[in-house]
ZADREN-737554 format. One record per residue: residue number from 1; residue in three letters; chain; y, z, x of N, C-alpha, C in turn. Coordinates in steps of 0.02 Angstrom, whole numbers. Example, Ala and Ser with C-alpha at 12.3 -4.5 7.8 and 13.67 -1.06 7.14 Angstrom:
BEGIN
seq->1, type->ALA, mol->A, npy->-284, npz->390, npx->660, capy->-225, capz->390, capx->615, cpy->-165, cpz->390, cpx->660
seq->2, type->SER, mol->A, npy->-112, npz->354, npx->642, capy->-53, capz->357, capx->684, cpy->2, cpz->394, cpx->645
END
This chain:
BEGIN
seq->1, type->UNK, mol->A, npy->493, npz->-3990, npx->-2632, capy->555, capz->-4001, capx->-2595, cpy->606, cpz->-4039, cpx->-2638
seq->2, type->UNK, mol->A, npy->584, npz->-4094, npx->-2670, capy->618, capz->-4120, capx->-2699, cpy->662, cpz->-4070, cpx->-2770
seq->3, type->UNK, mol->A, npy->632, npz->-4044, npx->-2804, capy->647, capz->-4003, capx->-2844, cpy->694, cpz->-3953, cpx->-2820
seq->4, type->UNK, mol->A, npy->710, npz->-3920, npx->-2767, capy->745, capz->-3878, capx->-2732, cpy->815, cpz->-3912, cpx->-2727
seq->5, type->UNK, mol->A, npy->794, npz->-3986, npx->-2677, capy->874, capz->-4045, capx->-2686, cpy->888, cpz->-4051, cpx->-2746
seq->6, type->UNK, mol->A, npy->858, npz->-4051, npx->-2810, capy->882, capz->-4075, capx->-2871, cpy->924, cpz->-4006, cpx->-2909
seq->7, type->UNK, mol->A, npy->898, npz->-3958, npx->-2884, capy->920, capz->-3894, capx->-2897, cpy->987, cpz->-3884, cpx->-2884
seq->8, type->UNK, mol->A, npy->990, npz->-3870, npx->-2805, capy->1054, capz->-3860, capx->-2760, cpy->1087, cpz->-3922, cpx->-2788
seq->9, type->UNK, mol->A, npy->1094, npz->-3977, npx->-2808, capy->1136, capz->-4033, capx->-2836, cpy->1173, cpz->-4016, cpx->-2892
seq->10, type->UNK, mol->A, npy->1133, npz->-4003, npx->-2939, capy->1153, capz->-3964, capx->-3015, cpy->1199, cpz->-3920, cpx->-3026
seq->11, type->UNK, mol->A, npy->1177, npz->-3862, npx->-2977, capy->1214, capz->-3813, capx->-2953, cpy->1290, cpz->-3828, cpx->-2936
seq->12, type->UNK, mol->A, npy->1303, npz->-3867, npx->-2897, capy->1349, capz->-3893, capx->-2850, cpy->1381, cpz->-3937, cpx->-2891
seq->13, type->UNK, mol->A, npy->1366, npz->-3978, npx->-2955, capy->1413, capz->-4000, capx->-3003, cpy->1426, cpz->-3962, cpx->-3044
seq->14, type->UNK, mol->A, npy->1390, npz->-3912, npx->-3067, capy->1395, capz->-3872, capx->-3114, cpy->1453, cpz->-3819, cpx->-3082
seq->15, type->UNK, mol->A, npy->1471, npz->-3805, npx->-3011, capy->1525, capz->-3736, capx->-3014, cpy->1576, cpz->-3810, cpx->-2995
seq->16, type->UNK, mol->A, npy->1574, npz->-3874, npx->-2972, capy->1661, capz->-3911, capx->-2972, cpy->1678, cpz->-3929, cpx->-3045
seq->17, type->UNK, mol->A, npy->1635, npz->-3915, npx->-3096, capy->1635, capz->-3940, capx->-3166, cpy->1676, cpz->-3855, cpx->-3187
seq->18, type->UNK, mol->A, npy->1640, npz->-3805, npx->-3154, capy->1681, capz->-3732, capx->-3185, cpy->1742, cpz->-3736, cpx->-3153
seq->19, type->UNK, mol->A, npy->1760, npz->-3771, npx->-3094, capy->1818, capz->-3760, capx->-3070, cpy->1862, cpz->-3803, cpx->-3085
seq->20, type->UNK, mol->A, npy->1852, npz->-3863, npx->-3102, capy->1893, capz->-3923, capx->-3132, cpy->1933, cpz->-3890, cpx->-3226
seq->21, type->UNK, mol->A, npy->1884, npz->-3866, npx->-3246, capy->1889, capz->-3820, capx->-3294, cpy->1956, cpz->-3792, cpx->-3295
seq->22, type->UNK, mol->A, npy->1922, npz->-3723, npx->-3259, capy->1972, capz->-3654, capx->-3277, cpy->2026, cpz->-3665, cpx->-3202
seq->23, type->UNK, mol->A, npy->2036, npz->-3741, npx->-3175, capy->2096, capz->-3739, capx->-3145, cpy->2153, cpz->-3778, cpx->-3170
seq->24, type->UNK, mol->A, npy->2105, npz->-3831, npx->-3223, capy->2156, capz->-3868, capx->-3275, cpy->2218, cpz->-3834, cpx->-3279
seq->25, type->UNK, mol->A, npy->2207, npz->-3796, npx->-3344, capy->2273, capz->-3757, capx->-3359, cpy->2300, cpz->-3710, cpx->-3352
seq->26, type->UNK, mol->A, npy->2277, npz->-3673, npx->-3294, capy->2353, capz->-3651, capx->-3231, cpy->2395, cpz->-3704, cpx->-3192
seq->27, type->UNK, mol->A, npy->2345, npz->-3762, npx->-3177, capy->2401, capz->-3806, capx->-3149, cpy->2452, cpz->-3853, cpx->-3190
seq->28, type->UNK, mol->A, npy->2425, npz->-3865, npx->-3279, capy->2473, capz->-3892, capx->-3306, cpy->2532, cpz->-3839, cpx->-3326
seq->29, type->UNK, mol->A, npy->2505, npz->-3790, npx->-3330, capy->2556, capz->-3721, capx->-3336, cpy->2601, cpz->-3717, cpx->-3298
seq->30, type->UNK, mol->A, npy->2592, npz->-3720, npx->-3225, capy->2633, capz->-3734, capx->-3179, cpy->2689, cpz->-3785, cpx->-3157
seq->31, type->UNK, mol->A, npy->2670, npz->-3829, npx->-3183, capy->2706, capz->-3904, capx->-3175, cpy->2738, cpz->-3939, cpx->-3237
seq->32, type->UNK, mol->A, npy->2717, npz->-3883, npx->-3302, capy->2741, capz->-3920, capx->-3360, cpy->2826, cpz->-3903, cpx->-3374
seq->33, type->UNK, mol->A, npy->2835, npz->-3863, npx->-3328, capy->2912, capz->-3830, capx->-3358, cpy->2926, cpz->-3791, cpx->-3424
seq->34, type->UNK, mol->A, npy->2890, npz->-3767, npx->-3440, capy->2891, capz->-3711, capx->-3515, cpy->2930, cpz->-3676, cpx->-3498
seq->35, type->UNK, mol->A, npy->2937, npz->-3639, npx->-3453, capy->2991, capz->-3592, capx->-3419, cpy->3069, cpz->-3602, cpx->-3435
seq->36, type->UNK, mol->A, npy->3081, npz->-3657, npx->-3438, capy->3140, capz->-3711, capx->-3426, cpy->3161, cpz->-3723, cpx->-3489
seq->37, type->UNK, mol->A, npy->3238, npz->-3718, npx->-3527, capy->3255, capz->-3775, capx->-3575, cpy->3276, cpz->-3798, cpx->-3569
seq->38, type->UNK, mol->A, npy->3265, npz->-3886, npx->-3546, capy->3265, capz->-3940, capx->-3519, cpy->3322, cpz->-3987, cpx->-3591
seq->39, type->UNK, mol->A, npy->3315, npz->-3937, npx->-3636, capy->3376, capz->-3968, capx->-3693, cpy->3431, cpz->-3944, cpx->-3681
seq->40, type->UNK, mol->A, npy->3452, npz->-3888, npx->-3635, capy->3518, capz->-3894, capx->-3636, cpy->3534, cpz->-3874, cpx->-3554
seq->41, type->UNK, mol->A, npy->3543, npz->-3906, npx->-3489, capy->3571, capz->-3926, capx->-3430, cpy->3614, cpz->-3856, cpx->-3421
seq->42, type->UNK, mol->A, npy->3627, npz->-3833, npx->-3380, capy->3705, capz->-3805, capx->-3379, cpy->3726, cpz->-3834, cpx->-3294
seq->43, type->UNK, mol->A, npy->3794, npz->-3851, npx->-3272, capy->3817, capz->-3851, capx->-3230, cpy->3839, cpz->-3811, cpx->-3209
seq->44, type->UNK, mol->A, npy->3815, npz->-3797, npx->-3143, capy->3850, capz->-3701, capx->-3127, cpy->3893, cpz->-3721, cpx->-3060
seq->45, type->UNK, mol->A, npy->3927, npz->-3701, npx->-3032, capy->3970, capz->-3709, capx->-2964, cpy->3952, cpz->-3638, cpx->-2941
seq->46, type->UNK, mol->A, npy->3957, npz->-3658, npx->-2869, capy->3948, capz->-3599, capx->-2806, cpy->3945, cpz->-3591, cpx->-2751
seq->47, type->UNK, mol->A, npy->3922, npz->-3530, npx->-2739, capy->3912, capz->-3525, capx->-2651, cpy->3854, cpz->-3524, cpx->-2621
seq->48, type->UNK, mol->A, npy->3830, npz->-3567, npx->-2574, capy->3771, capz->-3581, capx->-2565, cpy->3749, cpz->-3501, cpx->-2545
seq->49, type->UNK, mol->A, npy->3702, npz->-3451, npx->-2531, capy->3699, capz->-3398, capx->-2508, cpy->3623, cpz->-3408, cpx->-2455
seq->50, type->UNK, mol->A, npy->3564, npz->-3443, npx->-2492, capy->3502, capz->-3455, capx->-2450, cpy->3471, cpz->-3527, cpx->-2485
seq->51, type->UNK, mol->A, npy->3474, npz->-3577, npx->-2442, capy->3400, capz->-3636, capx->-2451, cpy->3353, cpz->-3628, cpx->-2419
seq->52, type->UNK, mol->A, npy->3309, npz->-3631, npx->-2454, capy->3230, capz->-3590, capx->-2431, cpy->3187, cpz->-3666, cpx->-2447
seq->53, type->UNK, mol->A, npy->3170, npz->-3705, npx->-2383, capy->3145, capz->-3775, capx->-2373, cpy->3076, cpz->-3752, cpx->-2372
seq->54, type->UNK, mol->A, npy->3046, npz->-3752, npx->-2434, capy->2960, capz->-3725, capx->-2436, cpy->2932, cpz->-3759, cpx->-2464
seq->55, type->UNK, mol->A, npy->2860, npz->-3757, npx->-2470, capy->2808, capz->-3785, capx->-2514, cpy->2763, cpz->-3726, cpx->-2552
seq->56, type->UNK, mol->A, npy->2746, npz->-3725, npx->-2615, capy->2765, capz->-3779, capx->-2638, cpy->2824, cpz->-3786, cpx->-2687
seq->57, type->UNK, mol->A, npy->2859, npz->-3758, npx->-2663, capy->2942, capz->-3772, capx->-2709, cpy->2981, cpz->-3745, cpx->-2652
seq->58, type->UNK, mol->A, npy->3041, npz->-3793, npx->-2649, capy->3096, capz->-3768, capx->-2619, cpy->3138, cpz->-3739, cpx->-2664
seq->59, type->UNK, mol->A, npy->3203, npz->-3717, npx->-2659, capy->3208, capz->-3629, capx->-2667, cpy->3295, cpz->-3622, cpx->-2637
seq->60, type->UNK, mol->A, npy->3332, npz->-3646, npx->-2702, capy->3412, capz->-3637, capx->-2680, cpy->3433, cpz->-3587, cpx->-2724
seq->61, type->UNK, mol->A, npy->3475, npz->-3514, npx->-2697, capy->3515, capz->-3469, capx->-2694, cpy->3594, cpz->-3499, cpx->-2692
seq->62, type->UNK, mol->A, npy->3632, npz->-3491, npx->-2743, capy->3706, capz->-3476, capx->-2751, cpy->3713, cpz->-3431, cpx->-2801
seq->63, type->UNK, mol->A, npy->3785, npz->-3408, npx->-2748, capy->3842, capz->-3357, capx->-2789, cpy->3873, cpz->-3413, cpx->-2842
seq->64, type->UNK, mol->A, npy->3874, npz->-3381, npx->-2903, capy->3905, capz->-3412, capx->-2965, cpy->3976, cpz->-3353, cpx->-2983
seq->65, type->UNK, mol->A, npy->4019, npz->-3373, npx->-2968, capy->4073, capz->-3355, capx->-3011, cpy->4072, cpz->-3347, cpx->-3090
seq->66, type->UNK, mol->A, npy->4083, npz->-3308, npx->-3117, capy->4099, capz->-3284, capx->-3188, cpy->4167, cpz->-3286, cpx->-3197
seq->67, type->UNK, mol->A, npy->4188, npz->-3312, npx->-3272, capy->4259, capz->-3300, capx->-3289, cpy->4284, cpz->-3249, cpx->-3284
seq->68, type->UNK, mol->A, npy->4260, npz->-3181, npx->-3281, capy->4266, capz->-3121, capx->-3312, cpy->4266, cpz->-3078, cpx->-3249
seq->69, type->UNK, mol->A, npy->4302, npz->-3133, npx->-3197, capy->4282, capz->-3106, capx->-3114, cpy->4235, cpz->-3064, cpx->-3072
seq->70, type->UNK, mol->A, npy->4185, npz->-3067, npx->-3108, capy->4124, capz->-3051, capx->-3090, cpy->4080, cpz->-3104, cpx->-3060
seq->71, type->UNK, mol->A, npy->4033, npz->-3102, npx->-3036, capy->3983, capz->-3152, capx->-3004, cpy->3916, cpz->-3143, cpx->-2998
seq->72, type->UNK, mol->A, npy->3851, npz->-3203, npx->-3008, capy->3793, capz->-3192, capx->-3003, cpy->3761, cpz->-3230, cpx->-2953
seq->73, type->UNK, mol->A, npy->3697, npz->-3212, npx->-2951, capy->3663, capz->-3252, capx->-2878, cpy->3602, cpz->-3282, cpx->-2947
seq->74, type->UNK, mol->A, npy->3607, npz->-3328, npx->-2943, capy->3575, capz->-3379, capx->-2977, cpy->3524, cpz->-3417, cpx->-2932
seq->75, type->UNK, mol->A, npy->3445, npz->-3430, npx->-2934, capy->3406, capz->-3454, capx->-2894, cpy->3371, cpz->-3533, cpx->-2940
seq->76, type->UNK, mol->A, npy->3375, npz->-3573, npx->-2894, capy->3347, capz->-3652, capx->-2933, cpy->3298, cpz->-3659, cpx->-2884
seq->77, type->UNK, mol->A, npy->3236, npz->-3666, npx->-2930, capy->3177, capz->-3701, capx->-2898, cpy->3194, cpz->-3796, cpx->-2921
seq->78, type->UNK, mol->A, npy->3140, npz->-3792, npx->-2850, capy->3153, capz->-3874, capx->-2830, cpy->3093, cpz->-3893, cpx->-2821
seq->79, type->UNK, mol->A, npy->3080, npz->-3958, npx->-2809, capy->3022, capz->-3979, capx->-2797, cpy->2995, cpz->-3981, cpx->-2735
seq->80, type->UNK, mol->A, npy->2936, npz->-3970, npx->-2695, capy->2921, capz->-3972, capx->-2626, cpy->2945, cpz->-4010, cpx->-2572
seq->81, type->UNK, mol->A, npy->2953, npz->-3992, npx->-2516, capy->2974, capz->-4043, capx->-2452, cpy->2990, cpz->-4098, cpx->-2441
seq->82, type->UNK, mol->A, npy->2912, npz->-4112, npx->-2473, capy->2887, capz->-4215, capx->-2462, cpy->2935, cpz->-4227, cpx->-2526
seq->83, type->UNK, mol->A, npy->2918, npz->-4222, npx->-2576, capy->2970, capz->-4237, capx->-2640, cpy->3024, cpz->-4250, cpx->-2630
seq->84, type->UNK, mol->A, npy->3067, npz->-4184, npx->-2595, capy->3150, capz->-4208, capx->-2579, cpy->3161, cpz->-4250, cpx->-2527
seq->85, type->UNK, mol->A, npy->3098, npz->-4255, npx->-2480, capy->3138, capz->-4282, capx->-2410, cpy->3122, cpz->-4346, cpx->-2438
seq->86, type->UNK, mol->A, npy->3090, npz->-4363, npx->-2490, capy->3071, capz->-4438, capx->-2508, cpy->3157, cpz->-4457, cpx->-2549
seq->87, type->UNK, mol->A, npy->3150, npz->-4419, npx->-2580, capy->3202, capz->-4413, capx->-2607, cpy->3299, cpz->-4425, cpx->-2563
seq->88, type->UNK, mol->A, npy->3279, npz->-4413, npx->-2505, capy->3338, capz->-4412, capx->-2468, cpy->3365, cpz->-4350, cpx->-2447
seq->89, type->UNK, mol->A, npy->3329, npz->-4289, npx->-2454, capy->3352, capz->-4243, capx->-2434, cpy->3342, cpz->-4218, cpx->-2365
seq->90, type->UNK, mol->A, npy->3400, npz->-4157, npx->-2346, capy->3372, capz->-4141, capx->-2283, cpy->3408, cpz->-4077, cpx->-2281
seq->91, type->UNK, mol->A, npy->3351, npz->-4030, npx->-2244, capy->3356, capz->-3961, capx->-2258, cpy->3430, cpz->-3936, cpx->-2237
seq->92, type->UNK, mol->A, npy->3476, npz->-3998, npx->-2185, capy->3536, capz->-3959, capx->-2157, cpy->3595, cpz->-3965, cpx->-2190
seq->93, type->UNK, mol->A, npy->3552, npz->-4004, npx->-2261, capy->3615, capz->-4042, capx->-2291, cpy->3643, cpz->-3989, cpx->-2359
seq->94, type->UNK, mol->A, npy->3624, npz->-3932, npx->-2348, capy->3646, capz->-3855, capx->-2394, cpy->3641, cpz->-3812, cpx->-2347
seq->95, type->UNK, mol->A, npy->3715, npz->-3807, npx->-2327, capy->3710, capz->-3730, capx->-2251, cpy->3726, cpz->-3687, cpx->-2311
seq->96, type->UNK, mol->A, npy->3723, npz->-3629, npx->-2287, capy->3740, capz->-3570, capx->-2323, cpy->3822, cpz->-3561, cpx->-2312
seq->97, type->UNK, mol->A, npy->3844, npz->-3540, npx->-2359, capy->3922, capz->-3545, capx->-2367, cpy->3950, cpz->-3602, cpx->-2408
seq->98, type->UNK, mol->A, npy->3907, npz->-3651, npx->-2417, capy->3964, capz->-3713, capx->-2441, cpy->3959, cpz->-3706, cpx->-2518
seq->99, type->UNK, mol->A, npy->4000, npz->-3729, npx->-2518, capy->4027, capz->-3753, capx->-2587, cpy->3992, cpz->-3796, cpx->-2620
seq->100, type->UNK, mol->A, npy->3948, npz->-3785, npx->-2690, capy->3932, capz->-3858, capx->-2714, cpy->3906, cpz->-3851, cpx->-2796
seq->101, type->UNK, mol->A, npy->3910, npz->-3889, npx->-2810, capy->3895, capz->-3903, capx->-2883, cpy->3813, cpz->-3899, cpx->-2901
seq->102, type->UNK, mol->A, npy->3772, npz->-3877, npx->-2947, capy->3723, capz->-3885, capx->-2958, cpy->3708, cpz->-3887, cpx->-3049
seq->103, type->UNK, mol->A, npy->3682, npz->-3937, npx->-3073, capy->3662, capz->-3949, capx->-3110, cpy->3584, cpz->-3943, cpx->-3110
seq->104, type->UNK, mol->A, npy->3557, npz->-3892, npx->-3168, capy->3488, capz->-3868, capx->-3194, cpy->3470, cpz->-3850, cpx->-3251
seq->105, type->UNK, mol->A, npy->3403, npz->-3837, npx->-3279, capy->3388, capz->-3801, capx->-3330, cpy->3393, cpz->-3735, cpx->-3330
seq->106, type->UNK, mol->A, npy->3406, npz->-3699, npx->-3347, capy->3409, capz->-3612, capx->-3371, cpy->3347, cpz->-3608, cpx->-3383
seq->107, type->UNK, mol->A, npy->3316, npz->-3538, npx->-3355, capy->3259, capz->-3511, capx->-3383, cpy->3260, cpz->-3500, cpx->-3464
seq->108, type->UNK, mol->A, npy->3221, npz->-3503, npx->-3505, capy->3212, capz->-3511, capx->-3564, cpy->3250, cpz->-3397, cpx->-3594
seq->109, type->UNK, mol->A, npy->3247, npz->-3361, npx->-3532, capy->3272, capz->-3281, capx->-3537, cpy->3327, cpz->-3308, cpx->-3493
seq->110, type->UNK, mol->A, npy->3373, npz->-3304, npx->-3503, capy->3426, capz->-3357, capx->-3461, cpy->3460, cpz->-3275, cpx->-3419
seq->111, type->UNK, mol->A, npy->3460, npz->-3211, npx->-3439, capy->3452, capz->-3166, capx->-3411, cpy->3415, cpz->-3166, cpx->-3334
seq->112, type->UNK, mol->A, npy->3368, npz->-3196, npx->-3327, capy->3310, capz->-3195, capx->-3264, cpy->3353, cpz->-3227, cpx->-3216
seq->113, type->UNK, mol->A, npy->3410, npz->-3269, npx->-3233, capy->3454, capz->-3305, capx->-3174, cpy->3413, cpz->-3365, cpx->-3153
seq->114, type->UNK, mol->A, npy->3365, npz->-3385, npx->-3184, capy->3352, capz->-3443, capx->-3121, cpy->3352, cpz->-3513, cpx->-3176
seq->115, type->UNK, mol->A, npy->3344, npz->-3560, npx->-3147, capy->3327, capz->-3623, capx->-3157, cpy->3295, cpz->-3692, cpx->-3131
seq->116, type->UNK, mol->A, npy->3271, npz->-3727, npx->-3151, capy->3246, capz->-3791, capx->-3126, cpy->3290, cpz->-3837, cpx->-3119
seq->117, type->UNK, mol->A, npy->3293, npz->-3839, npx->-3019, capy->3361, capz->-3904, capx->-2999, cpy->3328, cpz->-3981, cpx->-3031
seq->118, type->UNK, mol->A, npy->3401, npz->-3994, npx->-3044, capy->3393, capz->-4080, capx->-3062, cpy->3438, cpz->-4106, cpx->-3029
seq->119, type->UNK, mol->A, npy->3498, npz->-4082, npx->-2998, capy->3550, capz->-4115, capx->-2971, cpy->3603, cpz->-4091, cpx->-2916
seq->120, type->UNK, mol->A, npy->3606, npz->-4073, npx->-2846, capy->3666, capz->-4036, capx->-2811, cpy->3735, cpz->-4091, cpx->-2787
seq->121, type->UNK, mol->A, npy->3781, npz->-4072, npx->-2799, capy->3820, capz->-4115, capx->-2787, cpy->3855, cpz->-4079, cpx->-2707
seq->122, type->UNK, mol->A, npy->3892, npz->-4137, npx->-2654, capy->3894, capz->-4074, capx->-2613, cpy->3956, cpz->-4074, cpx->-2600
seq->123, type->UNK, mol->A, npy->3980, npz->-4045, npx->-2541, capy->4077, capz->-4052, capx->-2535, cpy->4070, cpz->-4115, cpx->-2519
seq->124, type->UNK, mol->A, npy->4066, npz->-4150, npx->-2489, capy->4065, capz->-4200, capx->-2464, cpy->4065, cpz->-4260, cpx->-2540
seq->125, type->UNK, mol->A, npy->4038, npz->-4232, npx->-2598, capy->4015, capz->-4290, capx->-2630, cpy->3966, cpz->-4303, cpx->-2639
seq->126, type->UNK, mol->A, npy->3923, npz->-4308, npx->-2586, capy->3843, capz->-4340, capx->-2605, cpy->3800, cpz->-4307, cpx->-2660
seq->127, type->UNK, mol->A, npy->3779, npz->-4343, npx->-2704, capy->3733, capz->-4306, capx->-2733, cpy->3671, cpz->-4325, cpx->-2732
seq->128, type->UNK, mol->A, npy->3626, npz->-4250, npx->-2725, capy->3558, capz->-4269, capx->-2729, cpy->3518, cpz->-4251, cpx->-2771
seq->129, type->UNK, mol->A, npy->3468, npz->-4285, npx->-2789, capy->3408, capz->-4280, capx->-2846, cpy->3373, cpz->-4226, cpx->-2836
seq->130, type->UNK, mol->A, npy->3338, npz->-4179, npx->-2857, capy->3282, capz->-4137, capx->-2852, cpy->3218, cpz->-4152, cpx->-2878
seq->131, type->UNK, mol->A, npy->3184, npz->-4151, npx->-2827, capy->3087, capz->-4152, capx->-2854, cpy->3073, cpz->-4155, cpx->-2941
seq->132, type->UNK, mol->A, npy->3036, npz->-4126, npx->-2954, capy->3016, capz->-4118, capx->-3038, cpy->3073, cpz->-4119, cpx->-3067
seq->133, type->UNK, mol->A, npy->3125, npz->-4094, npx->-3069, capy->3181, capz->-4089, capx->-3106, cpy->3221, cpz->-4155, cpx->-3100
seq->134, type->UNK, mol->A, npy->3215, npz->-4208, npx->-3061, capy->3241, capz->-4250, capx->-3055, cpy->3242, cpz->-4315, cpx->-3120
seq->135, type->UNK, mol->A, npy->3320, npz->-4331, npx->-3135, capy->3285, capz->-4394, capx->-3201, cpy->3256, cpz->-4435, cpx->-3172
seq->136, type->UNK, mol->A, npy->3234, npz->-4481, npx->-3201, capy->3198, capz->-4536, capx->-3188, cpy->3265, cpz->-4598, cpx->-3188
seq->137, type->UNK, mol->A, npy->3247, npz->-4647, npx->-3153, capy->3308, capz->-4712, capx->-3134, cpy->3331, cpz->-4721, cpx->-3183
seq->138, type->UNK, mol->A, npy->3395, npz->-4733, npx->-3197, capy->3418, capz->-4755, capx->-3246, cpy->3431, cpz->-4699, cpx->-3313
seq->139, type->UNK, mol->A, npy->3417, npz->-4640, npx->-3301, capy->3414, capz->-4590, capx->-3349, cpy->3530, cpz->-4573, cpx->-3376
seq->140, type->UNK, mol->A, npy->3513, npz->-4555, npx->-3451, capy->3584, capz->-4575, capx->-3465, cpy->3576, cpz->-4487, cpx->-3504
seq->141, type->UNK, mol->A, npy->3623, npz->-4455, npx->-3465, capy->3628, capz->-4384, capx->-3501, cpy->3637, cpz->-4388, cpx->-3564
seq->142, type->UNK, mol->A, npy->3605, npz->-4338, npx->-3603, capy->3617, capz->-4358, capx->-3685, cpy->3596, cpz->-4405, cpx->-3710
seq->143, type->UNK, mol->A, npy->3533, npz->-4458, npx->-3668, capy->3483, capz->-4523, capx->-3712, cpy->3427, cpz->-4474, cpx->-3732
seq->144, type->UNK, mol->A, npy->3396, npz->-4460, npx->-3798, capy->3331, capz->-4424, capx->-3766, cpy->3279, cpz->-4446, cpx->-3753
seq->145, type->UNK, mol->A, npy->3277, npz->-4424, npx->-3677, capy->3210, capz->-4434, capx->-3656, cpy->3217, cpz->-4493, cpx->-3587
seq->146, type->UNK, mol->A, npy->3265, npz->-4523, npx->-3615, capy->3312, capz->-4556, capx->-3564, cpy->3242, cpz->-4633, cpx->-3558
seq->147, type->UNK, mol->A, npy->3255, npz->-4677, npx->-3514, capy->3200, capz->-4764, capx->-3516, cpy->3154, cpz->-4734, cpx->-3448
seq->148, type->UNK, mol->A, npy->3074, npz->-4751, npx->-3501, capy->3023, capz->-4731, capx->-3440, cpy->2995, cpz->-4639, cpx->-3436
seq->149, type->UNK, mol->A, npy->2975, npz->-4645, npx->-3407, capy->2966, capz->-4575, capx->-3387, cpy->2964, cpz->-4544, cpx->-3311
seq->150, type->UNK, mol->A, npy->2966, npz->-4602, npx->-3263, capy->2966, capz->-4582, capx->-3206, cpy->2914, cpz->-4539, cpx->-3175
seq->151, type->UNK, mol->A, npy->2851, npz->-4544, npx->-3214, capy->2793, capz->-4495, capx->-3173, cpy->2812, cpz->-4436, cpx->-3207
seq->152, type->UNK, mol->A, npy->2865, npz->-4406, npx->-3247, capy->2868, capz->-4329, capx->-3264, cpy->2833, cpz->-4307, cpx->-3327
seq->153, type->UNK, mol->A, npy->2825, npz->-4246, npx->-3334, capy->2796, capz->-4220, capx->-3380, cpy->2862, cpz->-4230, cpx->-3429
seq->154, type->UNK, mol->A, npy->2852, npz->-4220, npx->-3519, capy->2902, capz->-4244, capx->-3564, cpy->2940, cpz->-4188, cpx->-3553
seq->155, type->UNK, mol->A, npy->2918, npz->-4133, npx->-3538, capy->2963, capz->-4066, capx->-3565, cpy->3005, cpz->-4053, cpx->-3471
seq->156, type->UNK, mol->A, npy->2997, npz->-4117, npx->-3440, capy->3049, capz->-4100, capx->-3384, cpy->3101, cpz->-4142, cpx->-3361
seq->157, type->UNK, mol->A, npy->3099, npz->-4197, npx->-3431, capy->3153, capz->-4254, capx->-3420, cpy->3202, cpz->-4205, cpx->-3461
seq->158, type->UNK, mol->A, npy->3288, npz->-4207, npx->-3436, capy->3328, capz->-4149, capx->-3464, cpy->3326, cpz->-4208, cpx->-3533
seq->159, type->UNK, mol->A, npy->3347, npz->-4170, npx->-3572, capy->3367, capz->-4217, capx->-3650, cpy->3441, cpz->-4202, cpx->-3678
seq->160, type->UNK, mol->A, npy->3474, npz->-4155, npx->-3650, capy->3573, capz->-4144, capx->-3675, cpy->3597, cpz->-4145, cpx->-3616
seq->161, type->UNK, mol->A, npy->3667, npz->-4171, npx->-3643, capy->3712, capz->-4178, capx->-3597, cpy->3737, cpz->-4094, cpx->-3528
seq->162, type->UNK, mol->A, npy->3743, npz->-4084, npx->-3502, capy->3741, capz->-4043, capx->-3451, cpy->3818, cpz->-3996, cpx->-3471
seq->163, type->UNK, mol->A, npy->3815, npz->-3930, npx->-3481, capy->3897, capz->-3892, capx->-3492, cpy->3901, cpz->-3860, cpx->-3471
seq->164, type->UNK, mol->A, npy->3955, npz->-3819, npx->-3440, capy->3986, capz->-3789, capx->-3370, cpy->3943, cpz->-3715, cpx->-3398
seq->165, type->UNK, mol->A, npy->3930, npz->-3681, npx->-3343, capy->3912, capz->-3612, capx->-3355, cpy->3962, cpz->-3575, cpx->-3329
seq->166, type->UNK, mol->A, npy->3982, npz->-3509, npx->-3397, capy->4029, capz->-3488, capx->-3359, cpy->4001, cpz->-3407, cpx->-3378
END
């Protein structure tokens, strides 16, 4: 009997040891921001079109104006629920239609349209931080790497100054 418990034990560290494993690095994959070039910001202006308040990433849609009077629908992942609402956010505070500023990283195929939010500014003024994309206190656009790290991975503190996308 005893040999059977010592068995089933082994067993039972041996597959959270395979799963601790081969779940490592999909989840640093996921959270590291590779996707993202976090060296150069762009500020885009627009029209809100859909905020999608999800886990585990929330999920903002704007119309971006082009110089060239054309326009794109540009999508910024955000960080989850708990993140922003810690943060100060609140899902009513981006209706669809408004007007607002967003500062992010560009996908690294900047073609794909999307990016990682760090910053929405709104009509009103207020601006708010985003989850992972968010600097850390005290972060000075264009310091690199900015004081501290704030809990983030290195490759998701932005490191250049932020320039208009047009």
């Amino acid at each position: 009997m005893l040999n059977l418990r010592f068995l089933k034990m082994r067993l039972a560290m041996a597959g959270a040891l395979a799963a601790a494993i081969l779940s490592g690095p999909g989840a640093m994959a996921h959270h590291a921001g590779l996707g993202f070039d976090t060296s150069h910001p762009y500020i885009f202006h627009g029209t809100v079109r859909k905020f999608a308040w999800s886990n585990p990433h929330a999920w903002l849609f704007i119309e971006v104006p082009k110089s060239d009077g054309t326009s794109e629908l540009w999508g910024f992942e955000a960080g989850g629920t708990n993140a922003l609402d810690r943060q100060g956010w609140h899902k009513s505070d981006i209706p669809e239609g408004a007007k607002i500023t967003v500062i992010g990283s560009a996908s690294r195929d900047i073609t794909k349209r999307l990016a990682m939010l760090q910053k929405v500014i709104l009509p009103d003024g207020r601006s708010l931080d985003a989850g992972p994309g968010a600097p850390p206190p005290g972060f000075k656009p264009g310091a690199p790497g900015g004081p501290g790290g704030g809990g983030l991975a290195p490759g998701l503190i932005p490191t250049g100054a932020p320039t208009e996308y047009k």
